[in-house]
C-alpha positions as CSV (number, residue, x, y, z in Angstrom):
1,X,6.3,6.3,25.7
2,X,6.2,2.4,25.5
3,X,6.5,1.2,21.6
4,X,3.0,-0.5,20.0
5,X,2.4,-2.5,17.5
6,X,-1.1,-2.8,15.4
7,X,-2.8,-5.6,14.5
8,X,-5.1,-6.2,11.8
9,X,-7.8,-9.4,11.7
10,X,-7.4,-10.6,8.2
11,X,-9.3,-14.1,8.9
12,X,-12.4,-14.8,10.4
13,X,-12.8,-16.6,13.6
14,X,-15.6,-18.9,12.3
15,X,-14.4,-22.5,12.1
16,X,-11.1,-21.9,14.3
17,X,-10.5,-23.6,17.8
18,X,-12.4,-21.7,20.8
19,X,-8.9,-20.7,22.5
20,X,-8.2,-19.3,19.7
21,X,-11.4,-17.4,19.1
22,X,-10.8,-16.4,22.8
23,X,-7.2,-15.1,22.2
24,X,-9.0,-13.0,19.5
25,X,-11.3,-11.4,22.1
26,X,-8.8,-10.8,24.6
27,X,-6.6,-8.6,21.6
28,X,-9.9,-6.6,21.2
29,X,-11.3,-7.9,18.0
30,X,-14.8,-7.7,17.3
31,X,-14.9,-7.7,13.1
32,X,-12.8,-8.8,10.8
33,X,-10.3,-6.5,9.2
34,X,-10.4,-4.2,12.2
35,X,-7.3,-2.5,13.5
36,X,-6.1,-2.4,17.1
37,X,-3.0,-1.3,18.8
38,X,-1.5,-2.2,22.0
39,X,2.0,-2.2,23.5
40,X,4.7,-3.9,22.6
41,X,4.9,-7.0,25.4
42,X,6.0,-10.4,25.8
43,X,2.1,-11.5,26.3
44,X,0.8,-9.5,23.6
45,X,3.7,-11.4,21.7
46,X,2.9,-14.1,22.7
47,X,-1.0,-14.2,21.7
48,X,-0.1,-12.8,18.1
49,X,1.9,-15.5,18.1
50,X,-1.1,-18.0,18.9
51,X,-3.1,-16.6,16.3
52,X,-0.7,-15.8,13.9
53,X,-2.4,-17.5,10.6
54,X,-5.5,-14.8,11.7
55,X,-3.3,-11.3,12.2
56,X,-1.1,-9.2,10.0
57,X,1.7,-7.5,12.5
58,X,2.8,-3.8,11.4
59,X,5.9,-1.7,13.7
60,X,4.6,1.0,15.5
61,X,6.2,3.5,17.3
């Protein structure tokens, strides 16, 4: 089984730039402080990484 990480929206999207807001959608967030999980990849990496300032990051298995 391929190791996931979850990601939690701790900021809203209101007032950020529209890539940004778009990166949001594309990671599945509709609400703020929701909870997704999705597999650990370079692009998935890479869009936490856009949004960083928005996300908390935790491990999973």
């Amino acid at each position: 089984m391929a190791k996931t990480i979850r990601i939690t929206q701790i900021k809203s999207v209101i007032g950020v730039p529209p890539l940004h807001k778009k990166t949001m959608t594309a990671l599945g967030f509709r609400r703020t402080y929701q909870t997704v999980e999705k597999a650990d990849t370079p692009q998935v990496r890479g869009m936490i990484h856009q949004v960083r300032y928005l996300v908390r990051v935790e491990e999973g298995k």
